[in-house]
C-alpha positions as MATLAB code, in Angstrom:
seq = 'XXXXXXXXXXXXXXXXXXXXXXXXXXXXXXXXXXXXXXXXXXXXXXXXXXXXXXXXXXXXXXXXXXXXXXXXXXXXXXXXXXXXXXXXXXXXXXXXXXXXXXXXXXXXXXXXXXXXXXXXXXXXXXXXXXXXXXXXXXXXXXXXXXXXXXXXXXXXXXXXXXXXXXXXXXXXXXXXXXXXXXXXXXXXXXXXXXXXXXXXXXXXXXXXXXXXXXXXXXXXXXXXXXXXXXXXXXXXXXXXXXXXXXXXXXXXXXXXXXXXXXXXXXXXXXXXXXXXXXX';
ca = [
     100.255  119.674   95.727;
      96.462  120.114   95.943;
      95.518  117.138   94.252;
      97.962  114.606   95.938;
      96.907  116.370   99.161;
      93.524  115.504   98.965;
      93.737  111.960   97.707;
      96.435  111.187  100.640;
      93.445  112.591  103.105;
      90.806  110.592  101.493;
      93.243  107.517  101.467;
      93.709  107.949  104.691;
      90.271  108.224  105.853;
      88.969  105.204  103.873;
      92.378  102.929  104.509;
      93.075  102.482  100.839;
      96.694  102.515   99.264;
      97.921  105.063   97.228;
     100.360  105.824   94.666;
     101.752  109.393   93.528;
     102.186  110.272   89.695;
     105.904  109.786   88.327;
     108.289  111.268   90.740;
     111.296  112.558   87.714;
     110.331  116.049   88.071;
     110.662  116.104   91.942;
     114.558  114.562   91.145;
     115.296  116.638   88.839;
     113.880  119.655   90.681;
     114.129  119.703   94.141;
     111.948  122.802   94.028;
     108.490  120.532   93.515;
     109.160  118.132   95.662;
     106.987  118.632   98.323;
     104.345  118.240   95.674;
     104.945  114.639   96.631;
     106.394  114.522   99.768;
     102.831  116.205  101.255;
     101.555  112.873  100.346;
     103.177  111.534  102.991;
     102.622  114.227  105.270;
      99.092  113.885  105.220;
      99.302  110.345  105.608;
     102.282  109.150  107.911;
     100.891  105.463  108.143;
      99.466  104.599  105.294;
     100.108  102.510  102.656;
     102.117  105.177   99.819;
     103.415  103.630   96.581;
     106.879  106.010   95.250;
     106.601  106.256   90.643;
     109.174  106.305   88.466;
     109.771  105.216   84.830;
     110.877  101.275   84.420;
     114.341  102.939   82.621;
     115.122  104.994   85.463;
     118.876  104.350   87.181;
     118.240  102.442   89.885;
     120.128  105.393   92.109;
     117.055  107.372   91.503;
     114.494  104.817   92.156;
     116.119  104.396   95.479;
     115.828  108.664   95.820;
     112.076  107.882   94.856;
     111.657  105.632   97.674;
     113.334  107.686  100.183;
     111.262  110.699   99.553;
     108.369  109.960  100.449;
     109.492  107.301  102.862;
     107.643  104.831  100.228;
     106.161  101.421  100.973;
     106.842  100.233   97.610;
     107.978  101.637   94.093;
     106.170  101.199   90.929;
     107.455  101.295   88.054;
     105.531  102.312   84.419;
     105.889  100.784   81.310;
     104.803  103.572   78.689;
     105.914  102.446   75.173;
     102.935  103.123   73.534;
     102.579  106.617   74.904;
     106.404  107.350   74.578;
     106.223  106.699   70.713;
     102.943  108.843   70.412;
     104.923  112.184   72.011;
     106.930  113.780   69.311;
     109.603  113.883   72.067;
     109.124  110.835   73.510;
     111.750  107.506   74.214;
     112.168  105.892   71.265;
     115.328  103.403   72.836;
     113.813  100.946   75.552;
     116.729   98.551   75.341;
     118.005   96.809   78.874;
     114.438   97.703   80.360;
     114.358   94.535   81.886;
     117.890   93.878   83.265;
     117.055   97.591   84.740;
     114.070   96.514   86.308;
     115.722   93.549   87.990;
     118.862   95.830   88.826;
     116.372   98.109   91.187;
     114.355   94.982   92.635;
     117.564   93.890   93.841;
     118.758   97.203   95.037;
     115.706   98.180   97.169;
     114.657   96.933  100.267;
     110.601   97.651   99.451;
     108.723   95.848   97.139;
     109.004   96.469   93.437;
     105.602   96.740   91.119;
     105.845   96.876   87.349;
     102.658   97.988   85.816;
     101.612   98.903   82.521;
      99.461  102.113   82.200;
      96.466  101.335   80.241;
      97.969   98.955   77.394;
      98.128   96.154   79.332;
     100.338   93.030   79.452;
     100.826   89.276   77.681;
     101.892   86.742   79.564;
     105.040   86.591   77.935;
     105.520   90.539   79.089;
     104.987   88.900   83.217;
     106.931   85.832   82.719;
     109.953   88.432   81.504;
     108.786   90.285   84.599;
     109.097   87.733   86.948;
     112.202   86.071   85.256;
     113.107   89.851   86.087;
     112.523   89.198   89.881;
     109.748   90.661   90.544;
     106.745   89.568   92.543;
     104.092   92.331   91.988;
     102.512   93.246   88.554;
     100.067   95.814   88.139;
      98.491   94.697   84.400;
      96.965   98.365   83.585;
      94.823   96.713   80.706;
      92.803   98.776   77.975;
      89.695  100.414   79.133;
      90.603  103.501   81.033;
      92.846  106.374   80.200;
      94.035  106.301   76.716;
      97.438  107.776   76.806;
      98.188  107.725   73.484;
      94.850  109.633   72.634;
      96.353  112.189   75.333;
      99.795  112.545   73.451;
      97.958  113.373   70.277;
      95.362  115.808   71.923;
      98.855  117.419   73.939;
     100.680  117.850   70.312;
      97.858  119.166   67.940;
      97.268  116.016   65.686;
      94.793  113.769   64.827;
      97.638  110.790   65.266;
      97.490  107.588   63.600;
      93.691  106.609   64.856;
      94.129  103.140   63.991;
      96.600  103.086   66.904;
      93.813  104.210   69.321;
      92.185  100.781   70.354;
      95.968   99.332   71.004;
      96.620   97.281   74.099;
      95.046   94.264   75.896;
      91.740   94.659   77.722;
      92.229   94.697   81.361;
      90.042   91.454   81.857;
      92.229   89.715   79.351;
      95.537   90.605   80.365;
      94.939   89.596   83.849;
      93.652   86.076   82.910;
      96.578   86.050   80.448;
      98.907   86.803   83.654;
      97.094   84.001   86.020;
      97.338   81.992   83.479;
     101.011   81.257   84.148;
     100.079   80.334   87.563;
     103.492   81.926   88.703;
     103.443   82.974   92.441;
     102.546   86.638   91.105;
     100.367   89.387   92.979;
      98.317   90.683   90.610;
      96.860   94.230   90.723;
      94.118   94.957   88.371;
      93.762   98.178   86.899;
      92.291   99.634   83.732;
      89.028  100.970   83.156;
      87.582   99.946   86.936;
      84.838  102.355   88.118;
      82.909  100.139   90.508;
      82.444   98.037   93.639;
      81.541   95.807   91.264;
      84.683   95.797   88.959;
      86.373   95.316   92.291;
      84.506   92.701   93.034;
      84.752   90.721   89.453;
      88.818   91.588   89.768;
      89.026   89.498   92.748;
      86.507   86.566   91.872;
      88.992   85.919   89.061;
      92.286   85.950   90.988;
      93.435   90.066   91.510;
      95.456   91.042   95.031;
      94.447   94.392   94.547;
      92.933   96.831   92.109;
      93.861  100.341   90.874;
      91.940  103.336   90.147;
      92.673  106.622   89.074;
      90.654  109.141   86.434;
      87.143  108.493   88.006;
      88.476  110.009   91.554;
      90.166  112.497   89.551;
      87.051  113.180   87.397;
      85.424  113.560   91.174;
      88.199  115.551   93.137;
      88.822  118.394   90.146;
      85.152  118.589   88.770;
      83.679  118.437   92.597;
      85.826  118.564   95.166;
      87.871  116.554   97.767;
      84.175  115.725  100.197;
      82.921  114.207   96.437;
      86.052  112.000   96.314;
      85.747  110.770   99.613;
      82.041  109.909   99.335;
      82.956  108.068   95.533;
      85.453  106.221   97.471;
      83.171  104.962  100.370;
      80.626  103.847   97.752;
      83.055  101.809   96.350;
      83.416  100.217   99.153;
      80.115  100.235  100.381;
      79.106   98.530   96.656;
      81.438   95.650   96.975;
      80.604   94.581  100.976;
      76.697   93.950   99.019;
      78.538   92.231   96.271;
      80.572   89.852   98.995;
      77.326   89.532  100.842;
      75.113   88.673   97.648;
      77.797   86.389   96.939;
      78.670   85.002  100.131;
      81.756   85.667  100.596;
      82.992   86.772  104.106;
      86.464   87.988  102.795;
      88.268   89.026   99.732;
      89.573   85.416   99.836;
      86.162   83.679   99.782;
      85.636   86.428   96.754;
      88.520   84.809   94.873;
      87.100   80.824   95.039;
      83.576   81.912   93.581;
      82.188   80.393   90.270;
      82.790   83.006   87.422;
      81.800   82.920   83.833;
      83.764   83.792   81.156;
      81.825   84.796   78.426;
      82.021   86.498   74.600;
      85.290   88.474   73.220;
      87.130   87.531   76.531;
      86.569   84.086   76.500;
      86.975   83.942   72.520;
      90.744   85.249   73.373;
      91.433   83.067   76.094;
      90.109   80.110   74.130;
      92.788   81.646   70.891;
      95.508   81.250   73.119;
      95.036   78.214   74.426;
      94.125   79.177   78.231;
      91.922   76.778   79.761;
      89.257   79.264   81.401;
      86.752   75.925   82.923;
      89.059   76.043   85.918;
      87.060   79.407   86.728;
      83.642   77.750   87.123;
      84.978   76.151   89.643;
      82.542   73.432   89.744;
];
């Protein structure tokens, strides 16, 4: 309740959205649920996001929704991580007819997002064919949940399954790449006003951040958060302006170059990345 109070108060003060951790334990125990709902309290208009697992019954993703009076509901994919916990899923069948039976039963927007193995673009076209209109790509580079799982049950794990997923820079050009009429959030390993910054040059609606505002709320405190936050933003208005570019749309038609591992990737899978210099 502490944590999710403080980042709906520093959300709040900086006008940034914000999304609460999975939302299964409040359902299953009403007991916690003002864990969640105080995210809401502390925040009445802002932009909340409800959580739940992409299997969930679409009953309780509505439940989600309604209690925290939610703007929109993400909703996790977690394979990787589910087959590193020793009781984790190990059935993911019908995730996608799921997926499409909540976007058609809610009346809020529906985000899929990955959460930190990114996605192909074959993963967003099913997405899309699913219905949905908002995917959050939650590439490789930040929290490694599979390196969590093993740390959580005592093992070393299989380390050669450490470095899986798709680098956040990659999936997301994988995901334009379709030019489907997709809003992209990019998320992943993004510390900066700068990351922001490159996120949107290349085509991102919005980008996600998580364990460095943890990292500040739990090893500071909530004033440390809300000063990492306004740097953030104070970083990417001198990006824009060294740029020129008076809005996040003006961000989003600049040159970029596409360079090393990335562009060796996009060049493997036959993804045209010249339409990017924008010459």
């Amino acid at each position: 309740m502490k944590i999710n109070r403080s980042l709906a108060r520093v959300a709040r003060k900086n006008c940034i959205a914000m999304a609460v951790g999975s939302q299964m334990a409040g359902l299953e125990d009403p007991g916690v649920r003002e864990t969640y709902e105080v995210a809401r309290q502390e925040n009445p208009d802002g932009l909340l996001l409800a959580n739940l697992n992409a299997g969930a019954p679409p009953e309780l993703a509505v439940a989600a929704v309604e209690m925290i009076s939610a703007d929109g509901l993400q909703l996790y994919l977690n394979v990787p991580q589910e087959l590193a916990m020793q009781k984790g899923d190990r059935d993911f069948s019908g995730t996608i007819a799921n997926i499409a039976d909540i976007a058609s039963s809610l009346n809020v927007p529906v985000i899929v997002k990955e959460v930190g193995f990114g996605l192909s673009r074959e993963s967003i076209a099913a997405i899309y064919n699913a219905g949905v209109r908002y995917v959050d790509i939650g590439g490789q580079g930040g929290t490694n949940f599979i390196s969590i799982e093993d740390m959580r049950s005592g093992k070393d794990g299989n380390r050669a399954m450490i470095n899986w997923g798709i680098p956040t820079a990659v999936s997301l050009l994988e995901g334009l790449s379709l030019d489907f009429p997709l809003f992209f959030v990019a998320s992943g390993g993004l510390n900066t006003g700068i990351d922001v910054a490159k996120a949107a040059a290349l085509g991102a609606c919005l980008v996600g951040m998580a364990r460095s505002y943890l990292k500040a709320l739990l090893e500071k405190s909530e004033e440390a958060l809300n000063n990492k936050v306004a740097g953030i933003i104070d970083e990417l208005r001198l990006v824009m302006l060294m740029s020129g570019a008076e809005n996040l749309e003006h961000m989003a038609k600049k040159p970029v170059l596409i360079i090393g591992k990335t562009a060796e990737w996009m060049d493997r899978r036959g993804i045209d990345i010249n339409r990017y210099a924008r010459r």
